[in-house]
C-alpha positions, 0 to 999 in steps of 0.5 A: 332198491336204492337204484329205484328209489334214486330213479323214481326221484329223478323222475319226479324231480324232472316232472317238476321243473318242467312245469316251471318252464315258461309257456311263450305267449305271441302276442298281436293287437290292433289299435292303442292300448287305452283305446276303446277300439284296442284287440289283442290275440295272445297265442300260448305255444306248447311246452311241457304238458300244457297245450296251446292256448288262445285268449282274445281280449278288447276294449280299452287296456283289454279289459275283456277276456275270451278263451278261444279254441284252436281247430286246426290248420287250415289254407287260404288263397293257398297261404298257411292258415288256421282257425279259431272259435269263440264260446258262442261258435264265431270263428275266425282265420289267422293268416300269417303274412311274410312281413310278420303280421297277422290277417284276421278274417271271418267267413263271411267277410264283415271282420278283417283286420290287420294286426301286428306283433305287441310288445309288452314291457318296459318303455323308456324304463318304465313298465314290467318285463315280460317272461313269458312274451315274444320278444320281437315279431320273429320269435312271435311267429316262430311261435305260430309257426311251430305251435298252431300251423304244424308246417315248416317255416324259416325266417329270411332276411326278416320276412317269413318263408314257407318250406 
């Protein structure tokens, strides 16, 4: 009986500190924080039982907020890609770049935009740290890599090369 009681224990105690463990966030924008053109991507990458999450936010400092969802893998000019989709059905393609960037294009070709890796966290001493974010463009792909494309990746000599 004790047996039990000690495994069932062990078994709960493990289930809580999973859900303690910190879902990465890689984290890609364009254009500056406080500009009214500011756009940000933030991809949460899997861990414990929570799944991947992708939120899209604008405007200046993103005060807007839009839960995307994630449809998959996809190809483009034969380079891993996947997909997004807004609430109201847009869709968009997320093309990982070897220089570790991010091309963003729709189908119809009247949004494609060039954004990078964001940090988030203290500048010159000033600003919050981050937990839970990439903590440079290489563990933001990586991110992307082993969370929303489902292929093999390595990192090279600073750049991103498919296995």
């Amino acid at each position: 009986m004790k047996t039990i009681i000690l495994s069932v224990l062990l078994l709960f105690s493990s289930n809580l500190f999973a859900d303690d463990a910190v879902q990465k966030v890689a984290q890609y924008s364009v254009a500056k924080w406080d500009s009214k053109h500011f756009e940000l991507f933030d991809f949460y990458g899997k861990i414990a039982n929570k799944p991947v999450k992708i939120e899209y936010s604008y405007g200046k400092e993103g005060e807007q907020h839009i839960p995307l969802v994630h449809l998959g893998e996809s190809k483009v000019d034969g380079q891993p890609a996947f997909k997004v989709k807004f609430p109201n059905g847009y869709r968009l393609t997320i093309i990982p770049q070897k220089d570790l960037s991010l091309i963003i294009k729709d189908e119809k070709g009247k949004y494609k935009k060039h954004f990078t890796w964001m940090y988030e966290g203290p500048v010159d001493g000033v600003g919050t740290y981050c937990s839970e974010c990439a903590q440079d463009e290489k563990e933001a792909m990586q991110i992307l890599v082993d969370d929303f494309l489902g292929i093999k990746a390595r990192m090279q000599h600073g750049s991103l090369e498919w296995l």
